[in-house]
C-alpha positions in Angstrom: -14.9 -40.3 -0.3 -15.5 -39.0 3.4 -16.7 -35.7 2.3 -20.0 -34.5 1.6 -21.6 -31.7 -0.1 -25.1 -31.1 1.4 -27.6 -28.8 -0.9 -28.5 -26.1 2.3 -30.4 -23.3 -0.8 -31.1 -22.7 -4.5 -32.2 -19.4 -5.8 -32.1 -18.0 -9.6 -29.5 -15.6 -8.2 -27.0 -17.9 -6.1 -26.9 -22.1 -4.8 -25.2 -22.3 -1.2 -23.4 -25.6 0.0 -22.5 -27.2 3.1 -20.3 -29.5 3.6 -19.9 -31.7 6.8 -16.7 -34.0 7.2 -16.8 -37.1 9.1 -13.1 -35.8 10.4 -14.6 -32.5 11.6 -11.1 -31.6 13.0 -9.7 -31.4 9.5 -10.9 -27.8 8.3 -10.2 -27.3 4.7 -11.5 -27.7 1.0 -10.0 -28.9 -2.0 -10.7 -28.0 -5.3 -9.2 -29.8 -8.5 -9.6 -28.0 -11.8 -8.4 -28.5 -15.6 -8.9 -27.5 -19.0 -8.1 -28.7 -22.9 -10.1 -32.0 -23.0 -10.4 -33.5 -26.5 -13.6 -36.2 -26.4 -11.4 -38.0 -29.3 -8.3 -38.8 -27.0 -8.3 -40.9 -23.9 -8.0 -38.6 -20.4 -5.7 -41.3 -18.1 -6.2 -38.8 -15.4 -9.9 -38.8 -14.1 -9.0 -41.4 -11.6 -5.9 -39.9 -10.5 -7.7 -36.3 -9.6 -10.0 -38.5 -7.0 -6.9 -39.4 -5.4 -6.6 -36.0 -3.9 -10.1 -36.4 -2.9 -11.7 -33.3 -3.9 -14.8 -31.8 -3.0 -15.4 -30.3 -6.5 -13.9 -30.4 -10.0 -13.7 -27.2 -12.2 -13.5 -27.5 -15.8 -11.6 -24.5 -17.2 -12.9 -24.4 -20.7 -12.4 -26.4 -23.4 -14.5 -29.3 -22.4 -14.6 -30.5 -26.0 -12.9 -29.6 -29.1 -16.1 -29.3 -31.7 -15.0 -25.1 -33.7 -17.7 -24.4 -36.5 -20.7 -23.9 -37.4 -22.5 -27.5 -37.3 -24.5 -27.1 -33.9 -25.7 -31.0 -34.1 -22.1 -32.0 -34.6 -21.2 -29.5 -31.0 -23.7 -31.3 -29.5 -23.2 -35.0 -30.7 -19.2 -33.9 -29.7 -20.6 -32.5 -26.1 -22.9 -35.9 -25.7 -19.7 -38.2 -26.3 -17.9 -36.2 -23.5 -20.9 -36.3 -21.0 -21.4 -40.3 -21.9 -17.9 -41.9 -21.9 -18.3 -44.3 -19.0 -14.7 -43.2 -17.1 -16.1 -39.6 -17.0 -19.7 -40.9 -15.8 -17.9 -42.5 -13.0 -16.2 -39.3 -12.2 -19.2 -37.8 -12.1 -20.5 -40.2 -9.6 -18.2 -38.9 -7.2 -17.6 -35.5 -7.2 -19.3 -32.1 -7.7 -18.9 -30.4 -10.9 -19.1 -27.2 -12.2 -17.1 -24.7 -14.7 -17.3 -22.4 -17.7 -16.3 -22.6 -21.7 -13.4 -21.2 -23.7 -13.2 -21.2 -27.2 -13.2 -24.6 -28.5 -16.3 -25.8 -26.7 -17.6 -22.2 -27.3 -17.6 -22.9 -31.4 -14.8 -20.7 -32.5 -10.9 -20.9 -32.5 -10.3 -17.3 -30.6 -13.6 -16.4 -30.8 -16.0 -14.1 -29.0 -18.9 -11.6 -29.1 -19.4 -12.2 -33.3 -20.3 -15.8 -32.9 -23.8 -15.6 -34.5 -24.5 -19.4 -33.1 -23.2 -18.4 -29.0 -26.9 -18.9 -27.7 -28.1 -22.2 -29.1 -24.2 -23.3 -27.9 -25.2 -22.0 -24.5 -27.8 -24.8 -24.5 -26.1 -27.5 -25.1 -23.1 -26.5 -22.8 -25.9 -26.1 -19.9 -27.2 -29.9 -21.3 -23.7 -31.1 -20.8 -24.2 -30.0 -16.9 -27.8 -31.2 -16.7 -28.7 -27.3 -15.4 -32.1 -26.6 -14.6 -35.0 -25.3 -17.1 -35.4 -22.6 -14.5 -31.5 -21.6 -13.7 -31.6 -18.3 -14.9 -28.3 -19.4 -17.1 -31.3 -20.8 -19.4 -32.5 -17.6 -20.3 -29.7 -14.9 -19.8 -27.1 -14.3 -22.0 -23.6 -15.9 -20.9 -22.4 -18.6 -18.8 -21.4 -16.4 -15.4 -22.3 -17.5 -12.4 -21.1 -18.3 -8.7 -21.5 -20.6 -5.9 -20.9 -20.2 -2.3 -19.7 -23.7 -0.3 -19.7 -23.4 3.5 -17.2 -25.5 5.3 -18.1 -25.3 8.9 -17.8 -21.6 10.1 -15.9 -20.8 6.6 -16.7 -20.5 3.5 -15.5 -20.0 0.0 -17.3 -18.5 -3.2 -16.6 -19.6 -6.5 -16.8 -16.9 -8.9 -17.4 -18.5 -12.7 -17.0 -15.9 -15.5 -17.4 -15.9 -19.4 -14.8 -15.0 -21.5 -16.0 -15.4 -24.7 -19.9 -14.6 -25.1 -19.0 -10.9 -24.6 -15.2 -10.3 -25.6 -14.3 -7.9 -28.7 -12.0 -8.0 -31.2 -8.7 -8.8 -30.9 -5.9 -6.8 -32.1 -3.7 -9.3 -34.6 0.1 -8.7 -34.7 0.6 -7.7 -38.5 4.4 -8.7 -37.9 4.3 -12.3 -37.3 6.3 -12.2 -34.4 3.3 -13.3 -31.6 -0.6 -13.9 -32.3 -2.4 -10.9 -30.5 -1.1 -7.5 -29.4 -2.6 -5.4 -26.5 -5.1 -3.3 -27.6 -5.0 0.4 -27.5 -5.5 1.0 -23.8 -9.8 1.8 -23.2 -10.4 -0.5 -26.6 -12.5 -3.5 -26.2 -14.0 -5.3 -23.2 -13.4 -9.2 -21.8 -16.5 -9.5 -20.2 -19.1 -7.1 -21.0 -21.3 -4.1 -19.0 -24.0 -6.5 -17.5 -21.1 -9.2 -16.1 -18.5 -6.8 -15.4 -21.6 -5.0 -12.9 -22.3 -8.8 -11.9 -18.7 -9.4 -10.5 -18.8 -6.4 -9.1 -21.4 -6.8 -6.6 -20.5 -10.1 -6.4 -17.0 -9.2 -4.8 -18.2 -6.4 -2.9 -20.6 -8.1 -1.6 -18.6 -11.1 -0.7 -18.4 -12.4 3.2 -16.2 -15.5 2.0 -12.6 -16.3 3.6 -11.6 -17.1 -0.2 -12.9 -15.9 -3.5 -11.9 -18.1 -6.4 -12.2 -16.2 -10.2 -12.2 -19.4 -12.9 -11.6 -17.5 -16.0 -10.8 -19.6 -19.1 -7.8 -17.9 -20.3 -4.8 -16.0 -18.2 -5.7 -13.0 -15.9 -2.0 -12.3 -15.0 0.6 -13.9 -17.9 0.7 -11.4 -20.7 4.0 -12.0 -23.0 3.3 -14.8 -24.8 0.9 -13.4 -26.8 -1.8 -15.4 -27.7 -5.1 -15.0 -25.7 -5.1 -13.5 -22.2 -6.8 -10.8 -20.3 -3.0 -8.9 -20.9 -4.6 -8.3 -24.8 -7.2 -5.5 -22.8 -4.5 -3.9 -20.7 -7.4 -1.4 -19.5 -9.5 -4.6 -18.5 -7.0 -6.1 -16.4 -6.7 -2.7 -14.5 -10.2 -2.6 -14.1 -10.4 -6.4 -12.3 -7.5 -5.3 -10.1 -9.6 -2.2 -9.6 -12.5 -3.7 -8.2 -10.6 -6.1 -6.2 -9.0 -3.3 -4.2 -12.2 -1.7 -3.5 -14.1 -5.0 -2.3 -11.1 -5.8 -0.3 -11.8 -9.2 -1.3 -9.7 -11.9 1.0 -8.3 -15.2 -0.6 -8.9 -14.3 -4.4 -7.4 -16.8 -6.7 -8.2 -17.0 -10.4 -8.1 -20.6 -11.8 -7.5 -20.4 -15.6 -6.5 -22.9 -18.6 -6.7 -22.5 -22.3 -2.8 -22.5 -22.6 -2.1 -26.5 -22.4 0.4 -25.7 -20.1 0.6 -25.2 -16.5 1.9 -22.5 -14.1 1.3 -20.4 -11.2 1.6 -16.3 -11.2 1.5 -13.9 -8.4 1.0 -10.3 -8.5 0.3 -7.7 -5.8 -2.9 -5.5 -5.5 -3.3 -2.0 -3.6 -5.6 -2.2 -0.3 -5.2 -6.2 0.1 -2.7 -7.6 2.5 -2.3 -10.8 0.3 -1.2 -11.1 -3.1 -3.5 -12.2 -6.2 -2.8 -15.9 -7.7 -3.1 -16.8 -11.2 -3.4 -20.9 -11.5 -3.3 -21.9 -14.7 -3.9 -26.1 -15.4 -4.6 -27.2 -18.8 -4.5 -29.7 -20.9 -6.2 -32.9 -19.7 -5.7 -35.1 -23.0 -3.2 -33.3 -24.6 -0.4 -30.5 -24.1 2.0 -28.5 -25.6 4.9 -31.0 -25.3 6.8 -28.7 -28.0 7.2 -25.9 -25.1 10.8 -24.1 -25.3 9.9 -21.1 -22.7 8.2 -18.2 -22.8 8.5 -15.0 -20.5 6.2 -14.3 -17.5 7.0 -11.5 -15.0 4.8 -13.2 -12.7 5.4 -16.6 -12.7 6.5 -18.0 -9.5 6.6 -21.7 -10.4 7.9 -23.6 -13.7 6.3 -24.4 -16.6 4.6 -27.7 -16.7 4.1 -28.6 -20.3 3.2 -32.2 -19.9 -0.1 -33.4 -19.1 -1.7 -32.2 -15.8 -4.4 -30.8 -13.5 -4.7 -28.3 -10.7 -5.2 -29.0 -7.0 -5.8 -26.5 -4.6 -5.9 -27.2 -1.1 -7.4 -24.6 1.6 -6.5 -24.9 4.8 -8.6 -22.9 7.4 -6.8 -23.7 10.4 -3.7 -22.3 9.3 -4.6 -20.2 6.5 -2.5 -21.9 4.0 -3.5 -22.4 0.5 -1.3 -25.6 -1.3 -1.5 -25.2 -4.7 -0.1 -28.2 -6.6 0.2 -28.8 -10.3 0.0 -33.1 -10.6 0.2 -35.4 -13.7 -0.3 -38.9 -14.6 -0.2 -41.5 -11.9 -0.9 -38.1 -9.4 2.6 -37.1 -9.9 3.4 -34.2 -7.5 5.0 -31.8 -10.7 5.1 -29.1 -9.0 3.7 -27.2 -5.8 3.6 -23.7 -4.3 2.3 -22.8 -0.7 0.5 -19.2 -0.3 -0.2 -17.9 3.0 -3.7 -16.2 3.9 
Protein backbone atom coordinates (compact mmCIF):
# COMPACT_ATOMS: atom_id res chain seq x y z
CA UNK A 1 0.00 0.00 0.00
CA UNK A 2 1.71 3.56 -0.68
CA UNK A 3 0.11 5.15 2.25
CA UNK A 4 1.33 5.56 5.53
CA UNK A 5 -0.07 6.42 8.87
CA UNK A 6 2.64 7.92 11.06
CA UNK A 7 1.88 8.01 15.12
CA UNK A 8 2.70 12.21 15.48
CA UNK A 9 0.83 12.06 19.60
CA UNK A 10 -1.03 9.91 22.15
CA UNK A 11 -2.76 11.38 25.10
CA UNK A 12 -5.68 9.66 27.48
CA UNK A 13 -7.85 12.27 25.95
CA UNK A 14 -7.19 12.05 21.98
CA UNK A 15 -4.25 10.03 19.44
CA UNK A 16 -3.43 12.36 16.34
CA UNK A 17 -2.14 10.82 12.97
CA UNK A 18 -0.19 11.89 10.03
CA UNK A 19 -0.14 10.58 7.10
CA UNK A 20 2.46 11.24 4.30
CA UNK A 21 1.80 9.76 0.65
CA UNK A 22 4.57 8.95 -1.62
CA UNK A 23 2.14 10.65 -4.37
CA UNK A 24 1.99 13.93 -2.38
CA UNK A 25 -0.06 15.50 -5.31
CA UNK A 26 -2.95 13.16 -4.63
CA UNK A 27 -4.72 14.88 -1.43
CA UNK A 28 -7.35 12.72 -0.09
CA UNK A 29 -8.25 9.82 2.43
CA UNK A 30 -10.17 6.82 2.19
CA UNK A 31 -11.92 5.20 4.74
CA UNK A 32 -13.66 1.65 4.28
CA UNK A 33 -16.16 0.55 7.00
CA UNK A 34 -18.58 -2.44 7.68
CA UNK A 35 -20.69 -4.15 10.14
CA UNK A 36 -22.59 -7.75 10.79
CA UNK A 37 -19.55 -10.09 10.91
CA UNK A 38 -20.40 -13.68 12.17
CA UNK A 39 -16.85 -15.43 13.29
CA UNK A 40 -18.81 -18.74 12.23
CA UNK A 41 -19.18 -17.85 8.41
CA UNK A 42 -16.43 -17.17 5.95
CA UNK A 43 -16.01 -12.99 5.11
CA UNK A 44 -14.88 -13.33 1.05
CA UNK A 45 -14.46 -9.66 1.30
CA UNK A 46 -11.28 -8.71 3.45
CA UNK A 47 -9.14 -8.85 0.45
CA UNK A 48 -11.46 -6.99 -1.74
CA UNK A 49 -11.79 -3.80 0.79
CA UNK A 50 -7.66 -3.56 0.29
CA UNK A 51 -8.35 -3.10 -3.18
CA UNK A 52 -9.62 0.42 -2.59
CA UNK A 53 -6.50 0.86 -0.61
CA UNK A 54 -7.76 2.44 2.45
CA UNK A 55 -5.98 4.17 5.05
CA UNK A 56 -8.28 2.81 7.86
CA UNK A 57 -11.02 0.21 8.35
CA UNK A 58 -14.06 0.94 10.61
CA UNK A 59 -15.94 -1.74 12.10
CA UNK A 60 -19.57 -0.68 12.67
CA UNK A 61 -20.62 -3.04 15.31
CA UNK A 62 -21.26 -6.37 15.34
CA UNK A 63 -17.79 -7.66 15.18
CA UNK A 64 -19.05 -11.08 16.47
CA UNK A 65 -22.28 -12.65 17.01
CA UNK A 66 -21.75 -14.22 20.79
CA UNK A 67 -25.71 -12.61 22.78
CA UNK A 68 -25.82 -14.09 26.47
CA UNK A 69 -24.61 -14.32 29.41
CA UNK A 70 -21.42 -16.73 29.15
CA UNK A 71 -18.49 -14.04 29.18
CA UNK A 72 -15.79 -16.91 28.39
CA UNK A 73 -17.82 -18.03 25.52
CA UNK A 74 -17.85 -13.77 24.24
CA UNK A 75 -14.49 -13.88 24.56
CA UNK A 76 -13.43 -17.38 23.11
CA UNK A 77 -16.12 -15.99 20.13
CA UNK A 78 -14.09 -12.48 20.08
CA UNK A 79 -10.44 -14.58 20.12
CA UNK A 80 -11.63 -16.66 16.95
CA UNK A 81 -12.44 -13.28 15.16
CA UNK A 82 -9.07 -11.58 16.18
CA UNK A 83 -7.11 -15.11 15.17
CA UNK A 84 -8.55 -16.25 11.85
CA UNK A 85 -5.43 -15.92 9.61
CA UNK A 86 -7.44 -13.89 6.51
CA UNK A 87 -8.36 -11.16 9.13
CA UNK A 88 -4.71 -11.25 10.70
CA UNK A 89 -3.50 -10.44 7.27
CA UNK A 90 -5.91 -7.60 7.13
CA UNK A 91 -4.74 -6.47 9.96
CA UNK A 92 -1.28 -6.36 8.71
CA UNK A 93 -2.17 -3.78 6.47
CA UNK A 94 -4.40 -1.33 7.50
CA UNK A 95 -5.37 0.72 10.49
CA UNK A 96 -8.25 -0.35 12.54
CA UNK A 97 -10.54 1.07 14.72
CA UNK A 98 -14.52 1.01 15.57
CA UNK A 99 -17.19 0.54 18.17
CA UNK A 100 -19.92 -2.41 19.21
CA UNK A 101 -23.55 -2.86 18.61
CA UNK A 102 -25.64 -5.32 20.15
CA UNK A 103 -24.45 -8.69 19.23
CA UNK A 104 -20.80 -8.16 20.15
CA UNK A 105 -22.18 -6.02 23.02
CA UNK A 106 -24.00 -9.34 24.67
CA UNK A 107 -27.62 -8.68 24.14
CA UNK A 108 -30.00 -8.84 21.06
CA UNK A 109 -31.34 -5.03 21.32
CA UNK A 110 -29.79 -4.42 24.33
CA UNK A 111 -28.53 -1.46 26.32
CA UNK A 112 -28.00 0.27 29.66
CA UNK A 113 -29.61 -3.08 31.78
CA UNK A 114 -26.87 -5.36 30.59
CA UNK A 115 -25.51 -6.27 34.17
CA UNK A 116 -22.25 -7.95 32.29
CA UNK A 117 -21.46 -4.41 29.74
CA UNK A 118 -18.15 -3.77 31.76
CA UNK A 119 -16.26 -7.09 31.81
CA UNK A 120 -17.59 -7.15 27.86
CA UNK A 121 -15.83 -3.78 27.55
CA UNK A 122 -12.64 -5.71 28.19
CA UNK A 123 -12.65 -8.11 26.05
CA UNK A 124 -13.84 -5.83 23.13
CA UNK A 125 -10.76 -3.48 24.08
CA UNK A 126 -8.60 -7.11 23.98
CA UNK A 127 -9.97 -7.67 20.54
CA UNK A 128 -8.17 -4.15 19.57
CA UNK A 129 -5.04 -4.78 21.63
CA UNK A 130 -5.89 -1.08 23.50
CA UNK A 131 -3.61 0.02 25.95
CA UNK A 132 -3.78 -0.79 29.92
CA UNK A 133 -3.55 3.01 30.21
CA UNK A 134 -6.23 4.22 27.39
CA UNK A 135 -8.57 5.77 29.48
CA UNK A 136 -11.30 3.34 27.55
CA UNK A 137 -9.77 0.75 30.27
CA UNK A 138 -11.21 2.40 33.07
CA UNK A 139 -14.27 4.61 31.92
CA UNK A 140 -17.49 3.49 31.27
CA UNK A 141 -18.31 3.02 27.34
CA UNK A 142 -16.47 2.58 24.21
CA UNK A 143 -16.55 6.57 22.87
CA UNK A 144 -13.77 7.89 21.65
CA UNK A 145 -12.17 9.84 18.60
CA UNK A 146 -9.16 10.27 16.57
CA UNK A 147 -7.87 13.00 14.59
CA UNK A 148 -5.68 11.91 11.09
CA UNK A 149 -3.87 14.81 9.47
CA UNK A 150 -3.40 14.52 5.73
CA UNK A 151 -0.99 17.22 4.79
CA UNK A 152 -2.60 20.62 5.66
CA UNK A 153 -6.13 18.76 6.22
CA UNK A 154 -7.41 16.83 8.51
CA UNK A 155 -10.28 14.70 9.46
CA UNK A 156 -11.62 13.55 12.98
CA UNK A 157 -13.24 10.39 13.52
CA UNK A 158 -15.88 10.66 16.14
CA UNK A 159 -16.64 6.88 17.62
CA UNK A 160 -19.76 6.74 19.77
CA UNK A 161 -21.55 3.98 21.91
CA UNK A 162 -24.84 3.16 21.41
CA UNK A 163 -25.51 0.63 23.65
CA UNK A 164 -23.62 0.95 27.22
CA UNK A 165 -25.96 3.94 27.96
CA UNK A 166 -29.31 3.58 25.75
CA UNK A 167 -32.79 3.06 27.68
CA UNK A 168 -35.60 1.24 27.13
CA UNK A 169 -37.23 0.81 24.10
CA UNK A 170 -40.73 1.35 23.39
CA UNK A 171 -42.07 -2.21 21.83
CA UNK A 172 -44.98 -1.96 19.26
CA UNK A 173 -47.84 -3.84 21.19
CA UNK A 174 -49.46 -4.28 17.57
CA UNK A 175 -47.20 -6.38 15.78
CA UNK A 176 -47.03 -4.30 12.83
CA UNK A 177 -43.01 -3.13 13.29
CA UNK A 178 -40.48 -3.90 16.27
CA UNK A 179 -39.97 -0.49 18.15
CA UNK A 180 -42.09 2.70 18.22
CA UNK A 181 -40.68 6.23 18.94
CA UNK A 182 -40.71 7.00 22.30
CA UNK A 183 -42.79 9.69 23.80
CA UNK A 184 -40.77 12.69 22.69
CA UNK A 185 -38.12 13.77 25.99
CA UNK A 186 -38.23 9.82 27.10
CA UNK A 187 -35.00 7.99 27.11
CA UNK A 188 -31.48 8.82 26.02
CA UNK A 189 -29.04 6.96 23.15
CA UNK A 190 -25.98 7.96 24.56
CA UNK A 191 -26.07 9.18 28.00
CA UNK A 192 -25.21 12.74 30.05
CA UNK A 193 -21.31 12.10 30.31
CA UNK A 194 -21.00 11.17 26.27
CA UNK A 195 -23.62 13.36 25.00
CA UNK A 196 -21.25 16.45 26.94
CA UNK A 197 -18.13 14.42 25.31
CA UNK A 198 -19.48 14.90 21.65
CA UNK A 199 -20.25 17.98 22.43
CA UNK A 200 -17.00 19.52 23.03
CA UNK A 201 -15.77 17.35 20.75
CA UNK A 202 -17.72 18.96 17.72
CA UNK A 203 -17.40 22.34 18.96
CA UNK A 204 -14.21 22.17 19.46
CA UNK A 205 -13.47 20.54 16.13
CA UNK A 206 -10.84 22.43 13.52
CA UNK A 207 -11.21 19.32 11.05
CA UNK A 208 -12.28 19.79 7.26
CA UNK A 209 -14.55 16.54 7.93
CA UNK A 210 -16.09 15.09 10.97
CA UNK A 211 -17.12 11.52 10.63
CA UNK A 212 -19.90 10.16 13.47
CA UNK A 213 -19.60 5.98 13.41
CA UNK A 214 -22.72 5.15 15.28
CA UNK A 215 -23.71 1.43 15.19
CA UNK A 216 -27.22 1.84 14.26
CA UNK A 217 -29.12 4.51 11.85
CA UNK A 218 -28.93 8.36 12.74
CA UNK A 219 -31.24 9.41 9.82
CA UNK A 220 -33.61 6.17 8.58
CA UNK A 221 -36.51 5.99 10.91
CA UNK A 222 -39.61 3.85 9.31
CA UNK A 223 -38.58 0.66 9.44
CA UNK A 224 -38.78 0.26 12.78
CA UNK A 225 -36.47 -1.74 14.35
CA UNK A 226 -33.46 0.05 16.06
CA UNK A 227 -32.39 3.55 15.16
CA UNK A 228 -31.69 6.76 16.73
CA UNK A 229 -35.59 7.68 15.03
CA UNK A 230 -36.92 5.41 18.34
CA UNK A 231 -35.66 8.85 20.54
CA UNK A 232 -37.13 11.38 18.26
CA UNK A 233 -35.97 14.04 21.05
CA UNK A 234 -32.31 12.48 20.71
CA UNK A 235 -32.06 12.95 17.09
CA UNK A 236 -33.04 16.68 17.54
CA UNK A 237 -30.63 17.12 20.02
CA UNK A 238 -27.55 15.64 17.60
CA UNK A 239 -28.79 17.92 14.86
CA UNK A 240 -28.85 20.52 17.61
CA UNK A 241 -25.39 20.47 18.48
CA UNK A 242 -24.28 20.13 14.99
CA UNK A 243 -25.79 23.47 14.13
CA UNK A 244 -24.21 25.17 16.89
CA UNK A 245 -20.48 23.75 16.28
CA UNK A 246 -21.01 24.49 12.73
CA UNK A 247 -19.25 21.37 12.12
CA UNK A 248 -17.92 21.04 8.25
CA UNK A 249 -17.93 17.59 6.50
CA UNK A 250 -20.12 15.53 9.16
CA UNK A 251 -20.92 12.09 7.96
CA UNK A 252 -22.29 9.39 10.26
CA UNK A 253 -21.08 5.87 9.21
CA UNK A 254 -23.57 3.29 10.64
CA UNK A 255 -24.55 -0.61 10.21
CA UNK A 256 -26.53 -2.92 12.24
CA UNK A 257 -29.21 -3.18 9.49
CA UNK A 258 -27.45 -5.95 7.03
CA UNK A 259 -28.32 -3.78 4.42
CA UNK A 260 -26.78 -0.89 2.83
CA UNK A 261 -27.82 2.70 1.91
CA UNK A 262 -27.01 6.19 1.93
CA UNK A 263 -29.40 9.16 3.57
CA UNK A 264 -29.17 12.78 3.42
CA UNK A 265 -30.83 15.36 5.42
CA UNK A 266 -30.34 19.10 5.87
CA UNK A 267 -29.25 20.90 9.10
CA UNK A 268 -29.92 24.73 10.05
CA UNK A 269 -26.57 26.90 10.13
CA UNK A 270 -24.43 24.40 7.83
CA UNK A 271 -24.06 25.03 4.19
CA UNK A 272 -23.77 21.19 3.51
CA UNK A 273 -26.16 18.60 4.16
CA UNK A 274 -25.61 15.65 6.84
CA UNK A 275 -24.97 11.97 5.42
CA UNK A 276 -26.07 8.92 6.90
CA UNK A 277 -23.83 5.76 5.34
CA UNK A 278 -25.09 2.83 6.34
CA UNK A 279 -22.80 -0.69 5.33
CA UNK A 280 -23.51 -3.83 6.87
CA UNK A 281 -23.32 -7.07 6.73
CA UNK A 282 -19.86 -8.44 6.01
CA UNK A 283 -20.78 -12.38 6.23
CA UNK A 284 -24.23 -12.26 5.89
CA UNK A 285 -27.34 -10.01 4.79
CA UNK A 286 -30.77 -9.64 4.63
CA UNK A 287 -31.19 -11.23 1.11
CA UNK A 288 -35.06 -11.59 1.95
CA UNK A 289 -35.33 -7.51 1.57
CA UNK A 290 -38.78 -6.48 -0.18
CA UNK A 291 -38.42 -2.49 0.56
CA UNK A 292 -38.87 -0.48 3.15
CA UNK A 293 -39.57 3.43 3.30
CA UNK A 294 -36.89 6.02 3.99
CA UNK A 295 -37.56 9.81 3.41
CA UNK A 296 -33.99 10.25 3.29
CA UNK A 297 -32.57 7.84 1.22
CA UNK A 298 -30.85 9.07 -1.78
CA UNK A 299 -29.34 5.74 -3.02
CA UNK A 300 -30.96 2.10 -3.33
CA UNK A 301 -31.04 -0.52 -1.10
CA UNK A 302 -28.14 -2.88 -1.27
CA UNK A 303 -29.27 -6.06 0.38
CA UNK A 304 -26.51 -8.25 -0.66
CA UNK A 305 -23.24 -8.56 0.88
CA UNK A 306 -21.13 -5.39 1.05
CA UNK A 307 -18.94 -2.68 2.62
CA UNK A 308 -18.59 1.08 2.60
CA UNK A 309 -15.90 3.15 0.94
CA UNK A 310 -15.65 6.66 1.40
CA UNK A 311 -13.33 8.57 -0.52
CA UNK A 312 -12.27 12.44 0.52
CA UNK A 313 -11.03 14.43 -1.83
CA UNK A 314 -9.40 17.66 -0.57
CA UNK A 315 -8.50 19.18 -3.75
CA UNK A 316 -11.91 19.33 -4.93
CA UNK A 317 -13.88 18.92 -1.94
CA UNK A 318 -15.64 15.90 -3.11
CA UNK A 319 -16.67 13.10 -0.92
CA UNK A 320 -17.37 9.53 -3.16
CA UNK A 321 -19.23 7.44 -1.21
CA UNK A 322 -19.53 3.93 -2.73
CA UNK A 323 -21.36 0.91 -1.43
CA UNK A 324 -19.04 -2.39 -3.08
CA UNK A 325 -19.55 -6.20 -2.83
CA UNK A 326 -17.79 -9.28 -3.59
CA UNK A 327 -15.03 -9.21 -6.10
CA UNK A 328 -15.14 -5.05 -5.21
CA UNK A 329 -18.16 -4.77 -7.18
CA UNK A 330 -19.05 -1.03 -7.59
CA UNK A 331 -23.06 -1.60 -6.21
CA UNK A 332 -23.63 1.50 -5.92
CA UNK A 333 -22.07 5.19 -5.52
CA UNK A 334 -23.12 8.71 -4.60
CA UNK A 335 -20.89 11.87 -4.91
CA UNK A 336 -21.37 14.77 -2.17
CA UNK A 337 -19.83 18.02 -2.56
CA UNK A 338 -18.04 19.90 0.39
Amino acid sequence: MNKILIFCLSLSLFSCFERTDKNESIPSFVIAFGSCDNQNLPNVLWSEILKNNPDIFIWGGDIVYADGEDIKGMQLSYEKQKNDVVYQNFKKEIRIMGTWDDHDYGVNDGGIEFDKKDSVQQIFLDFFDIDSLDERRSRKGVYYSEKFLIGENSVNIIVLDTRYFRTHLTEDTTGIKRYIPNDYGQGTVLGKTQWDWIEKELKTSNSNFNIIVSSIQFLSKEHGFESWGNMPHEVDKMKGIISDSKATGVIFLSGDRHIAEISLDSVKNLKTPIIDFTSSGLTHSYTSFQGEPNVYRISEVVSDLNFGILRIDFKTNNVNMEIRGENNLLLQKVIQKY
